[in-house]
TIDO-688777 format. One record per residue (C-alpha): residue number from 1; residue in three letters; x, y, z. Coordinates in steps of 0.5 Angstrom, whole numbers, plus 500, padded with zeros to 3 digits. Example, Ala and Ser with C-alpha at 12.3 -4.5 7.8 and 13.67 -1.06 7.14 Angstrom:
// residues 2
pt pos: 1	code: Ala	px: 525	py: 491	pz: 516 .
pt pos: 2	code: Ser	px: 527	py: 498	pz: 514 .
***
This chain:
// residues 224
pt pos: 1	code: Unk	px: 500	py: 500	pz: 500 .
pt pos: 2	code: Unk	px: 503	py: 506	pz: 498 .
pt pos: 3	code: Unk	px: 504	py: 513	pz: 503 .
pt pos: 4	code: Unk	px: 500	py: 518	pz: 504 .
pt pos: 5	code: Unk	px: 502	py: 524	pz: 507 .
pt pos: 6	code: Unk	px: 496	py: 529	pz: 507 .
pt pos: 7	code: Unk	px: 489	py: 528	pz: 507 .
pt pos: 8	code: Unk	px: 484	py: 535	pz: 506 .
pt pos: 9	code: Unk	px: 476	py: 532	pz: 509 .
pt pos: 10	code: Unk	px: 471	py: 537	pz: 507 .
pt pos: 11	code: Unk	px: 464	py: 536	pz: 511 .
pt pos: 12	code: Unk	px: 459	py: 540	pz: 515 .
pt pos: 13	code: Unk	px: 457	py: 534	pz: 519 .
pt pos: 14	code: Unk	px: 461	py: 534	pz: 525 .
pt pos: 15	code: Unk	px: 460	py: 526	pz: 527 .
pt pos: 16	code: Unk	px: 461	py: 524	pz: 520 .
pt pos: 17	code: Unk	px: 468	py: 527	pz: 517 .
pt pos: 18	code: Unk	px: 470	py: 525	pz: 526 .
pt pos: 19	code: Unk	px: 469	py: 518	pz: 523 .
pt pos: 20	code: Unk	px: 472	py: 518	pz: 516 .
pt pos: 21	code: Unk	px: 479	py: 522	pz: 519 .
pt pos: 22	code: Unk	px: 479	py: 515	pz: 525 .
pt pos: 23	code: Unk	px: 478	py: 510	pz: 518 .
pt pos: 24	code: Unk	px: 483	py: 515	pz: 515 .
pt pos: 25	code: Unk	px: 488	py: 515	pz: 521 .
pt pos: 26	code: Unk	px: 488	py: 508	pz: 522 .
pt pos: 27	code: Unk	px: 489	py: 506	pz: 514 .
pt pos: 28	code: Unk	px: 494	py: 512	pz: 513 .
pt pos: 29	code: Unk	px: 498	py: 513	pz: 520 .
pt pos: 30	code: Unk	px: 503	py: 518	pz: 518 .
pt pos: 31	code: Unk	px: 498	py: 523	pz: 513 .
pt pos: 32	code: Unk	px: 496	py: 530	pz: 516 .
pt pos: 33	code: Unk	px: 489	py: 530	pz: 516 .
pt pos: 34	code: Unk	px: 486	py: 537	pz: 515 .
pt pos: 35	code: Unk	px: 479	py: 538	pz: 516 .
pt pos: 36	code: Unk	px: 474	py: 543	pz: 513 .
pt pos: 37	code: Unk	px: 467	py: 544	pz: 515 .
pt pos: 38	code: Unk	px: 465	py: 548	pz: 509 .
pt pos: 39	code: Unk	px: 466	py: 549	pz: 502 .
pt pos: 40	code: Unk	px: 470	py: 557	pz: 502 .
pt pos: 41	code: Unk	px: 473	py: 553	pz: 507 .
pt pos: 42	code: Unk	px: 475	py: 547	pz: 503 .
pt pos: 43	code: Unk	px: 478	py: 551	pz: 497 .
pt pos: 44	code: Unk	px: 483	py: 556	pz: 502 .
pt pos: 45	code: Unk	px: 485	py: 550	pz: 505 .
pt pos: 46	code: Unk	px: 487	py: 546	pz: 499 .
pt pos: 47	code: Unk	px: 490	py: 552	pz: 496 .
pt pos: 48	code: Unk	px: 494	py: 553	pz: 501 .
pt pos: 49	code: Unk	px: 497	py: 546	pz: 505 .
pt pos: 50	code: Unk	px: 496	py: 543	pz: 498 .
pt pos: 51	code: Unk	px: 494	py: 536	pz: 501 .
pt pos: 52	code: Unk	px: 495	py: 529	pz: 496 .
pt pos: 53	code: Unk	px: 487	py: 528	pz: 496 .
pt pos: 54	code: Unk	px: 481	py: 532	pz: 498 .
pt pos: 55	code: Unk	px: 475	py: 528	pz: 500 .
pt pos: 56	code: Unk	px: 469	py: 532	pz: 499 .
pt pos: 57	code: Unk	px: 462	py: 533	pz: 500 .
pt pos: 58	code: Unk	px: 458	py: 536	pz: 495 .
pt pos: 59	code: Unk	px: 452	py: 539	pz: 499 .
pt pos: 60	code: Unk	px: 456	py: 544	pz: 503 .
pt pos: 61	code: Unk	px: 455	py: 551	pz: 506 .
pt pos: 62	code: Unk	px: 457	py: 557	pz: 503 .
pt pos: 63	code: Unk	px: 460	py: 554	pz: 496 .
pt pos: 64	code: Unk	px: 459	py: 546	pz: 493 .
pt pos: 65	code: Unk	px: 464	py: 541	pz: 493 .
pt pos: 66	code: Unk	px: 463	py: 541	pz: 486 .
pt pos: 67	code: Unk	px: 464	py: 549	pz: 486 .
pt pos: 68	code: Unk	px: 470	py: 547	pz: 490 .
pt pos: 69	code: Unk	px: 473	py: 542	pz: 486 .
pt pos: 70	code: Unk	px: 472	py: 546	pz: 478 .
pt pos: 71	code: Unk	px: 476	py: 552	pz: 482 .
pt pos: 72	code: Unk	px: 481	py: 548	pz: 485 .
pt pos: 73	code: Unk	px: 482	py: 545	pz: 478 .
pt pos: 74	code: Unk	px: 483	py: 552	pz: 476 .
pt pos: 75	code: Unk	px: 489	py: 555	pz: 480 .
pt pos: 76	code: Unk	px: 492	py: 546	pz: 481 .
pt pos: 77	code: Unk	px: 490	py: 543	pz: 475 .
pt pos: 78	code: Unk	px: 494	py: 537	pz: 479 .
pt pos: 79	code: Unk	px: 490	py: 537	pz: 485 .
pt pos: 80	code: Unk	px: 486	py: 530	pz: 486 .
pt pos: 81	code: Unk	px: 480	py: 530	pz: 489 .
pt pos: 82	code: Unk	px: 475	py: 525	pz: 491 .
pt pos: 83	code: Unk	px: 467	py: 527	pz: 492 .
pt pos: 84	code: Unk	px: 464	py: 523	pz: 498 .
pt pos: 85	code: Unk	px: 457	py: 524	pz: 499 .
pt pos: 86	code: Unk	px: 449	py: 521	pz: 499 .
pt pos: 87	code: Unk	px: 448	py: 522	pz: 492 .
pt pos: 88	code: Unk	px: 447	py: 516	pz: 487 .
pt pos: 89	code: Unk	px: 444	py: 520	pz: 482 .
pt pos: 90	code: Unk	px: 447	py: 518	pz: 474 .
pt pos: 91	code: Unk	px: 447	py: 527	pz: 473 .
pt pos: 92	code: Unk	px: 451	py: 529	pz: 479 .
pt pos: 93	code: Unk	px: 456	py: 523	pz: 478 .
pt pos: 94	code: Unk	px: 456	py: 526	pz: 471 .
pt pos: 95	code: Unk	px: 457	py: 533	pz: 474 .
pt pos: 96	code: Unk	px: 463	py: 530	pz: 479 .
pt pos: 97	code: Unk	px: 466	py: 527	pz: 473 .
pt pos: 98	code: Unk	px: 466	py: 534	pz: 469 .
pt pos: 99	code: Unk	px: 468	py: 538	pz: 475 .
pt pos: 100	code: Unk	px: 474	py: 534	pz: 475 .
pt pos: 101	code: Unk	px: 474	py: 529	pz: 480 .
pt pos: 102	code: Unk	px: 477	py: 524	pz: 481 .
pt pos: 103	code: Unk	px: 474	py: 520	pz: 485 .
pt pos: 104	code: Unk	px: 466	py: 518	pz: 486 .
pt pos: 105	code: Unk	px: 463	py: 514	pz: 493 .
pt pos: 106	code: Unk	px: 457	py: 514	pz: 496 .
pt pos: 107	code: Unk	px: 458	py: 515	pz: 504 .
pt pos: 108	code: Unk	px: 453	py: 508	pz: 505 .
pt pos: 109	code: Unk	px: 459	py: 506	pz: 502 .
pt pos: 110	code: Unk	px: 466	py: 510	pz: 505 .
pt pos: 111	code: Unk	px: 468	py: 504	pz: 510 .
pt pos: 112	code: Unk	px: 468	py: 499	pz: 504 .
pt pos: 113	code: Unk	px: 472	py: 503	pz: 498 .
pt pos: 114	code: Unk	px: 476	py: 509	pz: 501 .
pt pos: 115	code: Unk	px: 482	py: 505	pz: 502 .
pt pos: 116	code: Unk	px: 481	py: 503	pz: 494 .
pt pos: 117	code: Unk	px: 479	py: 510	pz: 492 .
pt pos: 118	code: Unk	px: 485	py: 513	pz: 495 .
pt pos: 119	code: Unk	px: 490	py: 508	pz: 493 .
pt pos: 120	code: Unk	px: 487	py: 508	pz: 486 .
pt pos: 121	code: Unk	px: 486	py: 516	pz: 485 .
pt pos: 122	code: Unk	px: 493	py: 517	pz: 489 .
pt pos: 123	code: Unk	px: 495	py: 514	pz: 482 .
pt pos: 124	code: Unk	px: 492	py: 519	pz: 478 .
pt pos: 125	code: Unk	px: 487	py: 514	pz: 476 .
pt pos: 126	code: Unk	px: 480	py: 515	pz: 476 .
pt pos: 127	code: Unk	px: 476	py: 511	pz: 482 .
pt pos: 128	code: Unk	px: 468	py: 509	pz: 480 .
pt pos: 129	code: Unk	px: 465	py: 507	pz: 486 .
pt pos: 130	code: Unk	px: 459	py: 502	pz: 486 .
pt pos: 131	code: Unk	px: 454	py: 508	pz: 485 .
pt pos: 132	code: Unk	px: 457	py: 509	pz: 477 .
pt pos: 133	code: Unk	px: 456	py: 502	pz: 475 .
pt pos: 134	code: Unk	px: 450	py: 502	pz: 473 .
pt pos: 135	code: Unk	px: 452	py: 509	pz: 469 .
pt pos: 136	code: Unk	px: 459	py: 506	pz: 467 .
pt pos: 137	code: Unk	px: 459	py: 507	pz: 460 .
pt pos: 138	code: Unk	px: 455	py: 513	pz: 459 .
pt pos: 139	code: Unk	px: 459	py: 516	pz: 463 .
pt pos: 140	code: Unk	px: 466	py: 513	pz: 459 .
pt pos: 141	code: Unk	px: 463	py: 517	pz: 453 .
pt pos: 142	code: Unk	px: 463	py: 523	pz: 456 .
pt pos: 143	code: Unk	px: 470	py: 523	pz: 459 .
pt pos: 144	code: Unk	px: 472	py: 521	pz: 452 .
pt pos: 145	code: Unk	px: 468	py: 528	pz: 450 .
pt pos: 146	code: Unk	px: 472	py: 531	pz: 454 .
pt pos: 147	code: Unk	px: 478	py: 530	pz: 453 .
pt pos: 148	code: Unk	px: 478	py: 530	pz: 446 .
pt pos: 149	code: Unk	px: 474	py: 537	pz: 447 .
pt pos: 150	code: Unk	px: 480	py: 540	pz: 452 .
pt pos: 151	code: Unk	px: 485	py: 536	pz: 446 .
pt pos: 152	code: Unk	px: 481	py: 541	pz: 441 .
pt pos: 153	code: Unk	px: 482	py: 547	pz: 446 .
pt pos: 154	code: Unk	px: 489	py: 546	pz: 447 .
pt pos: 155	code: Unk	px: 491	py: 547	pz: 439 .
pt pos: 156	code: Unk	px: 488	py: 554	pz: 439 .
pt pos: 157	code: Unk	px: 493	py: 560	pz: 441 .
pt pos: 158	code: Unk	px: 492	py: 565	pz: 446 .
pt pos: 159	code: Unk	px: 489	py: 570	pz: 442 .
pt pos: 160	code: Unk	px: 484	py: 565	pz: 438 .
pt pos: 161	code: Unk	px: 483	py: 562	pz: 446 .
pt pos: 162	code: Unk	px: 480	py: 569	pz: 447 .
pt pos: 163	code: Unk	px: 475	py: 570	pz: 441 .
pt pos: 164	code: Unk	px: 473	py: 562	pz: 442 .
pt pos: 165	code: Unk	px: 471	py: 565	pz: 449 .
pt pos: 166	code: Unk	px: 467	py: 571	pz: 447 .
pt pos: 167	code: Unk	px: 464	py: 568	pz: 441 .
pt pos: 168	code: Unk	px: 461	py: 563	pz: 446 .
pt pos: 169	code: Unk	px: 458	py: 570	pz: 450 .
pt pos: 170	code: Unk	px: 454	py: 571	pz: 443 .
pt pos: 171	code: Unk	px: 459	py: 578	pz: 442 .
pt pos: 172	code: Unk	px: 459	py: 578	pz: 435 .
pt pos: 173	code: Unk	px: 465	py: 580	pz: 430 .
pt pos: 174	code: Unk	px: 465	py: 588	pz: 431 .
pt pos: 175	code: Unk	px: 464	py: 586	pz: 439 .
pt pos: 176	code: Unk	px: 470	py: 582	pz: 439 .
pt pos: 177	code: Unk	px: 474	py: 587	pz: 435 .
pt pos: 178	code: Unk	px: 472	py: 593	pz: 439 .
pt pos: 179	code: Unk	px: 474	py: 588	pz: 447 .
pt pos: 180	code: Unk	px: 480	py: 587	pz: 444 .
pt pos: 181	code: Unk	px: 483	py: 592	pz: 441 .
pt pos: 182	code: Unk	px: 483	py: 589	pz: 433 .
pt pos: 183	code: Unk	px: 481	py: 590	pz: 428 .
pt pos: 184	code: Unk	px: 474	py: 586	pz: 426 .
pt pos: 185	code: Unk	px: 479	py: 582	pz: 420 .
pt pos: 186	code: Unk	px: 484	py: 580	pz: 425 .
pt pos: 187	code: Unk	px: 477	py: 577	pz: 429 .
pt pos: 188	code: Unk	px: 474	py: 574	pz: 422 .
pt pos: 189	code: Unk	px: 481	py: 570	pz: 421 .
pt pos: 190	code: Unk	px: 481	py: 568	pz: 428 .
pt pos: 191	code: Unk	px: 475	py: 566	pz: 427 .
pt pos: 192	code: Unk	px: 477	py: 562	pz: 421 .
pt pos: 193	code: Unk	px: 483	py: 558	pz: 424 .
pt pos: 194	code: Unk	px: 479	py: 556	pz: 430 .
pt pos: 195	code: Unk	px: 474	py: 553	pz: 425 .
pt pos: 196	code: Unk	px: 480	py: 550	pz: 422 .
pt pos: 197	code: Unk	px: 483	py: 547	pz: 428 .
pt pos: 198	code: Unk	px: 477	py: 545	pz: 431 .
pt pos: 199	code: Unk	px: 476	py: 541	pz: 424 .
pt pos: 200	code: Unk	px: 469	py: 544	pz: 423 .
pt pos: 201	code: Unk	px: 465	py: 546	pz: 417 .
pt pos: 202	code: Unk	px: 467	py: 552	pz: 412 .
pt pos: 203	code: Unk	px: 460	py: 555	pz: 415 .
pt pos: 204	code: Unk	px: 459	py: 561	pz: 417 .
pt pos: 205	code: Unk	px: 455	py: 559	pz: 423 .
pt pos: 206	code: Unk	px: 459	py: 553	pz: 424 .
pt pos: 207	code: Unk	px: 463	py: 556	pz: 430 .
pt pos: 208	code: Unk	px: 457	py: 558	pz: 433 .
pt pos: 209	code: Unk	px: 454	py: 551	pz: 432 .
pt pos: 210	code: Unk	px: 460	py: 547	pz: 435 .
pt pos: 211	code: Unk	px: 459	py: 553	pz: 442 .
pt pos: 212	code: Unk	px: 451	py: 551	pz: 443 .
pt pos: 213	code: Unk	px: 453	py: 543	pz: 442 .
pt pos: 214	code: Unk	px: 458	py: 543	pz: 447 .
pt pos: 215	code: Unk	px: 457	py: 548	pz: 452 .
pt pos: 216	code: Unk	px: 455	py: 544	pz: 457 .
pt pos: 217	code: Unk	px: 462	py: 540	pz: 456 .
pt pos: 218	code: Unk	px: 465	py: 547	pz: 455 .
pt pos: 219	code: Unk	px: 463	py: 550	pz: 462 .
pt pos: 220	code: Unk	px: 467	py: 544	pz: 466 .
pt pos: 221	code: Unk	px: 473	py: 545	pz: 463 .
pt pos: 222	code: Unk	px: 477	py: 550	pz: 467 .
pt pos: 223	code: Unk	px: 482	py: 553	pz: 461 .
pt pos: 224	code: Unk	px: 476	py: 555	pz: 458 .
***
């Protein structure tokens, strides 16, 4: 079994996470435990201890876990995050998922699969607890959306990045141009090589088709 030096528990139920950090405590005996009681709370803490795992709940005062995890990814994209909670249904595993967590258990089931779910999400490797079963495959699919969507992303310069963004703002040419200080030619080629680079169809409203099919994906992925 692999080390582990730090654990981050984020939870607004005292007896809960006092009962997690004593299972924690015996199958890690060396990690630093920080404990969180809400998700504003969970978020600086990350930030600043940087723990190896952040176990946390998703219904938490003040920000969500999964608020917490989508802007934690933002400043750490490295950061591995488990969500722990008593939520079972198929769209918020999906959420978990896109938000970037690693790790995905129920709490009915936290006994049997923390020790796992560490080990493997320790490993860079994704974790699906006896929840996701069922919603497995979909669930793969949708990661493979993502990845190829952040793949597409990552081939556009910083410029054409920007453009990308405010076009998803229905900015129209004229308005980018102005926001950014350029010509509305300059925005028109960006406009163009985007398209080119996201190998999408020499239409004119082709980009704008591509932003509304896959504006759910895109508000998960913390670059964009």
């Amino acid at each position: 079994m692999k080390t582990v030096n730090s654990i981050l528990i984020a939870d607004d139920h005292p007896i809960f996470r006092m009962g997690l950090k004593d299972i924690l405590n015996r199958v890690f005996p060396k990690a630093r435990i920080y404990e969180c009681h809400n998700g504003a709370e969970a978020f600086d803490s990350i930030l600043k201890h940087d723990p190896e795992i952040s176990i946390l709940d998703i219904n938490m005062p003040e920000i969500n876990g999964l608020d917490v995890c989508k802007n934690v990814l933002k400043q750490k994209p490295d950061a591995r995050i488990i969500i722990l909670t008593m939520y079972s249904e198929k769209e918020m595993i999906k959420n978990a998922m896109l938000s970037g967590a690693l790790g995905y258990i129920l709490k009915d089931n936290a006994v049997d699969e923390i020790t796992e779910c560490v080990q493997t999400v320790l490993d860079g490797e994704k974790y699906m607890g006896i929840a996701m079963q069922p919603h497995h495959k979909e669930l793969s699919v949708e990661d493979k959306k993502k990845k190829q969507l952040l793949d597409g992303l990552k081939s556009l310069s910083h410029a054409e990045l920007k453009t990308l963004k405010l076009v998803s703002q229905n900015k129209t040419s004229k308005e980018i141009s102005e926001l950014l200080f350029l010509s509305e030619k300059t925005i028109e080629n960006y406009r163009s090589r985007i398209c080119q680079k996201l190998d999408l169809p020499p239409r004119n409203n082709s980009l704008v088709i591509w932003i509304s099919e896959n504006k759910n994906l895109l508000s998960y992925i913390s670059e964009f």
